[in-house]
C-alpha positions as CSV (number, residue, x, y, z in Angstrom):
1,X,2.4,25.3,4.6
2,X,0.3,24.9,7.2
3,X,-3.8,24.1,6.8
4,X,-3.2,25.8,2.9
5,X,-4.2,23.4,0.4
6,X,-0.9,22.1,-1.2
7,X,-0.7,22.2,-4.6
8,X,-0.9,19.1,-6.5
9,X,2.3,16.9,-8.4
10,X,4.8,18.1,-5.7
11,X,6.3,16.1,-2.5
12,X,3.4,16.7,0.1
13,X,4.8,17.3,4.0
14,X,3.0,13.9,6.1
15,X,5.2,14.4,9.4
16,X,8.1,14.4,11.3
17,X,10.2,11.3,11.4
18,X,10.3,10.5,15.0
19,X,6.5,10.7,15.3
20,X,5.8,8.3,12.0
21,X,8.8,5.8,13.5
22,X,6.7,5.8,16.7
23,X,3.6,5.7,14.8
24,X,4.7,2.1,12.5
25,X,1.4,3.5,10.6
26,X,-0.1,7.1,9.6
27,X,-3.1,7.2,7.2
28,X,-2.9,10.5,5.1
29,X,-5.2,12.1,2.1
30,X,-3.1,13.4,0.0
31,X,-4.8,15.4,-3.5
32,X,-7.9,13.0,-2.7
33,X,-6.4,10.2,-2.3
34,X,-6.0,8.0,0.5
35,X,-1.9,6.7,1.7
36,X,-0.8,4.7,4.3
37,X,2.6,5.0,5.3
38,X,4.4,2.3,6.9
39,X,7.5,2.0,8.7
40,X,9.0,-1.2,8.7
41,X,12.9,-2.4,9.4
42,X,14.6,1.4,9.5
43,X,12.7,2.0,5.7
44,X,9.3,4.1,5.1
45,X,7.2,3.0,2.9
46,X,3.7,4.6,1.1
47,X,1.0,3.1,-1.0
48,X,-2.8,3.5,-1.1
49,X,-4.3,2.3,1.5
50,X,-7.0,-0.1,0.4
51,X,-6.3,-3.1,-0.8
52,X,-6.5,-3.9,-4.4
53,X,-8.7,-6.7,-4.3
54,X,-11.8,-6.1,-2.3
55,X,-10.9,-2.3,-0.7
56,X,-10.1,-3.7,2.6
57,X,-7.7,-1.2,4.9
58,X,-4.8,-2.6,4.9
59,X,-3.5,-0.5,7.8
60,X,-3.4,-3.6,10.6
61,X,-2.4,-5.6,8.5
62,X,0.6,-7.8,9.4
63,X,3.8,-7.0,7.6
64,X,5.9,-10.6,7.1
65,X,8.8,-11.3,5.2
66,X,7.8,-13.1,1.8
67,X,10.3,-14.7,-0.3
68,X,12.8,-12.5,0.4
69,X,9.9,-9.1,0.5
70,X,8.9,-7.4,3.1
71,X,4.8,-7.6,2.3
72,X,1.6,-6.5,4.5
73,X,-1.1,-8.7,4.7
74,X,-4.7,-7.7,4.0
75,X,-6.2,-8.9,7.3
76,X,-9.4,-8.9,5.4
77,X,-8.5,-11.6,2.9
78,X,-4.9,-12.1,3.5
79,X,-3.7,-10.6,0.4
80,X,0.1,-10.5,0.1
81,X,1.5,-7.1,-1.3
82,X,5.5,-6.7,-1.3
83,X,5.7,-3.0,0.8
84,X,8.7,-2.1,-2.2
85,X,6.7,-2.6,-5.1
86,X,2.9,-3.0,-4.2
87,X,3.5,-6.3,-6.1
88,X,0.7,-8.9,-5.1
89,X,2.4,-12.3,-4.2
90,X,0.7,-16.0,-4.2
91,X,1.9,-19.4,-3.1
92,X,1.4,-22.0,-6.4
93,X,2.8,-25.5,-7.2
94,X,4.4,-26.2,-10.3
95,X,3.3,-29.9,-11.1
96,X,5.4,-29.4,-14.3
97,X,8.7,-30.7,-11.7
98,X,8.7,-34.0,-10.2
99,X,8.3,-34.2,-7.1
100,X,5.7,-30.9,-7.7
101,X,7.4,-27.4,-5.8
102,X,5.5,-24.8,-4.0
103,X,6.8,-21.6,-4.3
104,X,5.7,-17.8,-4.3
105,X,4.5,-16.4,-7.7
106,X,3.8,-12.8,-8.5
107,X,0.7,-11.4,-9.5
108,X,2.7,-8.4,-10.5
109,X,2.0,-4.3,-9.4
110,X,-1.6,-4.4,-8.2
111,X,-1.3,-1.6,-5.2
112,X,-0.2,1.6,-6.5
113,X,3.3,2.9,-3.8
114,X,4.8,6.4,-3.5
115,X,7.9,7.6,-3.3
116,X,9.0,8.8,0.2
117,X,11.1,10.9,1.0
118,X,13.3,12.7,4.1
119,X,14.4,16.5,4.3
120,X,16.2,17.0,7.8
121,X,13.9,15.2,9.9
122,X,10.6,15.8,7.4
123,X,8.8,13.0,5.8
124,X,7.7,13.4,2.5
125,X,5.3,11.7,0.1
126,X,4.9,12.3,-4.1
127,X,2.4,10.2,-5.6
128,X,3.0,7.7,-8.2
129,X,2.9,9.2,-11.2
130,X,2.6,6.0,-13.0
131,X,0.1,6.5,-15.9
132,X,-1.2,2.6,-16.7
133,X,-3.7,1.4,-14.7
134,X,-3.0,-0.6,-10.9
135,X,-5.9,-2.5,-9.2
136,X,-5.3,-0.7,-6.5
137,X,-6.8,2.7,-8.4
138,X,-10.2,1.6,-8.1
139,X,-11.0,2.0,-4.2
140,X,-9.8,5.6,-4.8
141,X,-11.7,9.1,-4.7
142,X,-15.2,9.3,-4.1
143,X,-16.6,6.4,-6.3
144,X,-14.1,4.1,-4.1
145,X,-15.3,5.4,-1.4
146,X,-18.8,3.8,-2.4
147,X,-17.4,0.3,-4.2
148,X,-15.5,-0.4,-0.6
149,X,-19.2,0.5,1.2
150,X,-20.8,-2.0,-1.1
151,X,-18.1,-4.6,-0.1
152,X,-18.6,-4.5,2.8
153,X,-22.3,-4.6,2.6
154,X,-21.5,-8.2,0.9
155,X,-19.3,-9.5,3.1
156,X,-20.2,-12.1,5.8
């Protein structure tokens, strides 16, 4: 396909295995919208790439196992989102149990992931065609683009 604008809805071509493996991380715009496509434990993952609560990039962000999911850490605010499922995780304490327990709750899906997948050594990428709304949405497209400026205007 080459520089051609690819048309939107389909699987879009974002590399070659070997390179993205060697990569970890590739940042990719794909029908205006920015992916970042993580390799972590022999499994490629994709999912917008700013973070759902405050548009942070969430590309150096460490990736730690969390109650059993693989997550990435917003290195901005330390945001917990499960690489599977872009599901945001918390630690809480139950004080309903005696002696209290602290444990990991979900927030549910609050970054939108994409489905990856391989053709004889191609890596592929179809967004989410999930219609309902995820947090993540918002640092999208071109009025993202200025909400993650003014963020980062506010922050210390």
């Amino acid at each position: 396909m080459g520089d051609q604008e690819q048309p939107t809805g389909g699987t879009h071509f974002v590399g070659k295995k070997d390179e993205l493996i060697k990569a970890k991380r590739t940042l990719r715009t794909l029908e205006g919208r920015d992916i970042l496509i993580i390799y972590n434990q022999e499994a490629f993952y994709a999912m917008d790439a700013y973070c759902y609560h405050a548009g942070g990039i969430l590309e150096n962000g460490d990736i730690e196992e969390i109650d059993g999911k693989m997550c990435i850490i917003c290195p901005k605010h330390k945001y917990k989102i499960s690489l599977a499922k872009g599901e945001g995780l918390y630690r809480g304490t139950d004080r309903r149990q005696d002696p209290p327990v602290t444990k990991w709750y979900s927030k549910g899906v609050k970054q939108r992931t994409h489905i990856v997948t391989e053709t004889d050594g191609d890596i592929y990428v179809k967004l989410s065609e999930e219609l309902c709304w995820i947090d993540s949405d918002y640092f999208q497209g071109e009025k993202g683009k200025l909400e993650r400026a003014k963020y980062e205007e506010d922050s210390p």
